[in-house]
N, C-alpha and C positions, 0 to 999 in steps of 0.2 A: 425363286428359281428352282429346276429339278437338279439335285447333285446326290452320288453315290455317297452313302453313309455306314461309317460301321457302326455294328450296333452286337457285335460280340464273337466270337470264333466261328466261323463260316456262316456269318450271317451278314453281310449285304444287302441294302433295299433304297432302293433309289427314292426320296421325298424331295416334298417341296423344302427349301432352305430360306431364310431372309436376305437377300440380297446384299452382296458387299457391298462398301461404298469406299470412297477413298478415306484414307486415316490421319496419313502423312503426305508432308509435301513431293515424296520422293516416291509417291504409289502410282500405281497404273489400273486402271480398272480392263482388262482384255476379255471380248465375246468371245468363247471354247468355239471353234471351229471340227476338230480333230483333238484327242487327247488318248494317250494310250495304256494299257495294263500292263504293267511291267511285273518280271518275277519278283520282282525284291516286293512288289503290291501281295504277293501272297504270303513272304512271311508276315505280315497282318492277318491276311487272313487264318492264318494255322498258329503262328510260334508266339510274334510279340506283343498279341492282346495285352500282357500285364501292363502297357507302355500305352495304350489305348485309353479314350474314352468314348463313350456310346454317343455319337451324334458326329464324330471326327469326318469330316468331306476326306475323301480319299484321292486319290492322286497327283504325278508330279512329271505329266511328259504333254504339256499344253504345245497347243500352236491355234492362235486366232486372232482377231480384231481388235485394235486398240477402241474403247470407247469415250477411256477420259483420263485423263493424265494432272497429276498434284504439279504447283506452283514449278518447282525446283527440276524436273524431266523434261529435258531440252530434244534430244537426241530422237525422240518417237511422238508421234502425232496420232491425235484421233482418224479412224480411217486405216493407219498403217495396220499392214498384215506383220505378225509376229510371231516367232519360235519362243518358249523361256525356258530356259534352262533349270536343272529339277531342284539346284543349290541355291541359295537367296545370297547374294554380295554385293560390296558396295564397291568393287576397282579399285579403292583408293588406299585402304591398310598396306600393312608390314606385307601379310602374307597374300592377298591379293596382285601386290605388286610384282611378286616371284610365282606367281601362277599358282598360286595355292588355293583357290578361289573354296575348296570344300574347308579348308581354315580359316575363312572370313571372320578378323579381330573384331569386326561392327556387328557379327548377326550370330556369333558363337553363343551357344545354349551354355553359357560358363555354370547354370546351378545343376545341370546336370553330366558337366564336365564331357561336353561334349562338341564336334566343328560348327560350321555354323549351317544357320535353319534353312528345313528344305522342306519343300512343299508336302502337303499331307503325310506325314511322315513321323508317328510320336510327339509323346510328351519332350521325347531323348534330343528330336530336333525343332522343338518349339512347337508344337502343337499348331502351325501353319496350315489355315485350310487349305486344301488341295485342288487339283485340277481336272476333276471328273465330275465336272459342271458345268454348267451354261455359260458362268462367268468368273474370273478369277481373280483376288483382288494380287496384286504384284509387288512387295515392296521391295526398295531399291532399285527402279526402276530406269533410274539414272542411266544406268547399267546394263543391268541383266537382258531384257528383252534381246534379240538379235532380228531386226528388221531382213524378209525375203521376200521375193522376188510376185507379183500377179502373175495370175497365167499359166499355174504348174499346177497339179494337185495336190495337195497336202502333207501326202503321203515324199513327197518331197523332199521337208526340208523339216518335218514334223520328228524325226530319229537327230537331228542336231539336239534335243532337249536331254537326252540321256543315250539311247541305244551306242549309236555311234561315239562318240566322244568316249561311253565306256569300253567299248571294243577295243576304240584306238589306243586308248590308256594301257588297255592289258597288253596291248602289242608289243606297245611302245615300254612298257617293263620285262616282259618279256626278250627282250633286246635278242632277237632273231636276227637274224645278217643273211641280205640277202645269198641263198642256197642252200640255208641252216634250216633245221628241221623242229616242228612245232606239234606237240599233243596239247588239244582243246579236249577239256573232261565236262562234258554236258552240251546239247547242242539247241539248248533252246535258242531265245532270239539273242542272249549277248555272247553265247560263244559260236552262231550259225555266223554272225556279221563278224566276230574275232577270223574266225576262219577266211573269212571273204577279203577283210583288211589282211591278211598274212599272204595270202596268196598274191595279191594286187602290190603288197610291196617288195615283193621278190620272194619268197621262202619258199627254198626245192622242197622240202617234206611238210604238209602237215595232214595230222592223224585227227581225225574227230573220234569220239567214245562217247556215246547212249546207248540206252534200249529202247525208245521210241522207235518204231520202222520208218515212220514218216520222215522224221527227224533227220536220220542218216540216208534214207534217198536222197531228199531236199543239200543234203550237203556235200553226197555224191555226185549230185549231178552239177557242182559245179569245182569237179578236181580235186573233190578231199577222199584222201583215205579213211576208210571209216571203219571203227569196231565195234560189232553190237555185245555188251556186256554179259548178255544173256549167255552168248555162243561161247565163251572163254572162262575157262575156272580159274586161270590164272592172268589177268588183263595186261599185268605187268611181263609177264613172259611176252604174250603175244605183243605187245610194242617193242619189246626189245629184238623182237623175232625181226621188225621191219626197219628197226637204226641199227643195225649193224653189232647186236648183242650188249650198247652201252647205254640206249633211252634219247629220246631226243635234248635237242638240247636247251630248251624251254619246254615248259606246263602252264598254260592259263588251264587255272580252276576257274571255272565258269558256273560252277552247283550252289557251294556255299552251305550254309546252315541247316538245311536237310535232305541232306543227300540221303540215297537209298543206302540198305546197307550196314544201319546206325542203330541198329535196338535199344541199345543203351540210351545215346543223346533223344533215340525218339519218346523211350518211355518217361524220362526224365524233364521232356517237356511236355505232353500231357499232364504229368503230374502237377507241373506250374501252372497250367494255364487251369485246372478244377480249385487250384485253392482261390481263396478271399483275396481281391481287386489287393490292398496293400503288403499282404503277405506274399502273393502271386511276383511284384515289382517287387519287390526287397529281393525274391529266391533267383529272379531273373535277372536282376544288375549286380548281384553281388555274388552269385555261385553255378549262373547259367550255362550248360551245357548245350553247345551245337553237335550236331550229327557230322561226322568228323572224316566219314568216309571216303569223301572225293579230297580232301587234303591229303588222307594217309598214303589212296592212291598215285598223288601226283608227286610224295616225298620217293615213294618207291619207285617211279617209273619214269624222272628226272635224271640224267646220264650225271655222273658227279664233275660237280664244276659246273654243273646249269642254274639256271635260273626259274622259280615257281612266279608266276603272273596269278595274285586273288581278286577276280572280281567278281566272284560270289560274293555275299553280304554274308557275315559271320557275327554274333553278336553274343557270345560267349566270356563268361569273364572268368571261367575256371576248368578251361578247355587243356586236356594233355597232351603236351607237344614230345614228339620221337627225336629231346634237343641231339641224343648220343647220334644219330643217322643224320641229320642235318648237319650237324660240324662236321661226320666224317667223312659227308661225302660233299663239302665244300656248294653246300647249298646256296645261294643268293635266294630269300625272299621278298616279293616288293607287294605292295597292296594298297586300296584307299579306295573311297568314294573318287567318281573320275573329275576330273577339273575342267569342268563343259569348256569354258571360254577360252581356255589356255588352248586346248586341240583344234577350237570352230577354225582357225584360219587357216589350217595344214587339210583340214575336212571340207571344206567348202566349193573349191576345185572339182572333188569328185564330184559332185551334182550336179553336172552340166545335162545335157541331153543324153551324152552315148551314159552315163548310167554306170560307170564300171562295177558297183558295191548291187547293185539291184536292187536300189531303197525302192523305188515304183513298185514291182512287184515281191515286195519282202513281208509286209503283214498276209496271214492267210486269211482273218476274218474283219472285216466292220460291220459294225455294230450299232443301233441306236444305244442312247444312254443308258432308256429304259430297259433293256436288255441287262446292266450292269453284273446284275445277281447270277443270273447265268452265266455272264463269260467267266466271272470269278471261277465258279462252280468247274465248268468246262476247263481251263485255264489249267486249276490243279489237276486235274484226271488225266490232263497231257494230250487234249480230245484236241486241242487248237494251239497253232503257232504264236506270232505276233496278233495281237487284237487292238484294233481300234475301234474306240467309242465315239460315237457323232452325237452332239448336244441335239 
């Protein structure tokens, strides 16, 4: 089969692979229909090569075809159309059972002390091949899959795999009450749809902040206030210019681990990623520095007594936090990989016909697979929104 492959820091190239097969009784074997490039897919491409190896299938935002399913997978059938979600679980643990599904006690990477395994996604979460291929093998299948609907387009019910689920997540940490007011710092695809879910569940204020132009039309035109970074020397004045001089009262960071901004965290990870494949993972799990700048921003321009929402990917282990400004200003931080299956049922409603989040026209590009190297390419340069790959 053809599946996107890393093969080193911005290098992508789409080959032919051996075809999965089933492993376990608890597998799915699913045809990719749609599968999509997510931000957290580029820090791969740029930050966490050391966690990489060269042949790794990439991605973790499938939706397609059941073709064959192991002994023990009652629940989905050959034929069935399918969403999977980007975390691997089994339903049935400790932490599963409390919706913790990114803490899955059955698929936890415990030798690298880490939640449990997700699709194309590190050594850090099991080295799971990914979902930017023709076909995907599924384990835990029991489970994970979420059977939708014939009839719609892909584009549908294809953001149930990650987008949404993480938007709803930051929201829903975020703990906005409806008429309460919300800064989203970054406006790619998880905090354009963060914005769209705020909006839709009541919030009088919310502020977007990028410099992409695109970006913030795309967010303006549907009722968000928006600040372009570029126009403001001081970002944090200007938000407080629009809550009433104290900052709203939530921040989703939506950036995460390279944010602009960051000389420091950025020079310091070049530096990782030129040395030797094991000295490279030892500097990166044990003294790694993330670009820190959409966090400082979002301590600073958090009204005190609010709440920070991270669903940027940060993967820093010796990262300096401002703890003096967060105790004093009575900060609440909440963060995680989002917990797909816990939200699909509160999310699901929204995708009826009338559409209220705009998942139908929310990716700006599709893509054949082939293409992959490019969207990467494009992706980081900010040249394209959501992308989807077609096998």
């Amino acid at each position: 089969m053809k599946a996107a492959v890393w093969h080193g820091k911005r290098d992508v190239r789409v080959e032919q692979v051996p075809d999965p097969v089933i492993q376990q009784s608890t597998d799915a074997l699913v045809r990719i229909t749609s599968t999509g490039l997510c931000g957290s897919d580029l820090h791969l491409y740029e930050v966490l090569g050391p966690f990489m190896t060269p042949g790794d299938i990439l991605g973790h935002e499938p939706l397609g075809v059941v073709e064959e399913t192991g002994a023990d997978v009652t629940g989905i059938a050959p034929g069935d159309r399918v969403v999977v979600p980007f975390q691997i679980a089994c339903g049935t643990c400790f932490m599963c059972r409390r919706g913790l599904q990114t803490q899955c006690e059955t698929t936890q990477v415990r030798g690298e002390g880490s939640g449990a395994a997700l699709f194309g996604y590190t050594k850090l979460y099991g080295s799971v091949p990914g979902a930017q291929a023709e076909y995907l093998r599924v384990p835990q299948a029991q489970y994970g899959p979420v059977k939708v609907p014939e009839g719609v387009p892909d584009d549908r019910y294809l953001y149930l795999s990650d987008v949404l689920p993480t938007a709803w997540q930051a929201v829903e940490h975020a703990g906005v009450t409806p008429g309460g007011s919300l800064a989203v710092l970054g406006l790619g695809p998880i905090g354009d749809m963060a914005c769209r879910i705020a909006r839709h569940r009541g919030a009088g204020q919310v502020i977007g902040i990028d410099l992409v132009p695109e970006r913030l039309s795309r967010a303006a035109a549907r009722g968000v206030q928006t600040l372009d970074l570029t126009l403001h020397e001081d970002i944090g004045a200007a938000v407080r210019d629009l809550t009433a001089g104290r900052g709203p009262d939530a921040v989703i960071d939506a950036v995460g681990m390279e944010a602009h901004g960051s000389p420091g965290g950025s020079t310091l990870q070049t530096i990782a990623g030129l040395l030797p494949q094991r000295l490279a993972e030892r500097m990166a799990g044990k003294a790694g520095v993330d670009r820190m700048a959409a966090l400082y921003t979002a301590i600073d321009i958090v009204r005190r007594g609010g709440t920070i929402a991270l669903s940027g990917v940060y993967g820093g282990m010796a990262d300096p936090l401002p703890m003096l400004t967060l105790f004093d200003k009575q900060i609440e931080l909440r963060m995680g990989q989002a917990n797909v299956k816990h939200w699909i049922p509160e999310i699901l409603p929204l995708l009826g016909a009338d559409d209220p989040l705009g998942v139908d026209e929310f990716a700006t590009h599709h893509l054949p697979l082939e293409q992959a190297a490019e969207a990467y390419e494009r992706f980081q340069l900010k040249e394209t929104g959501k992308v989807i790959l077609k096998p």
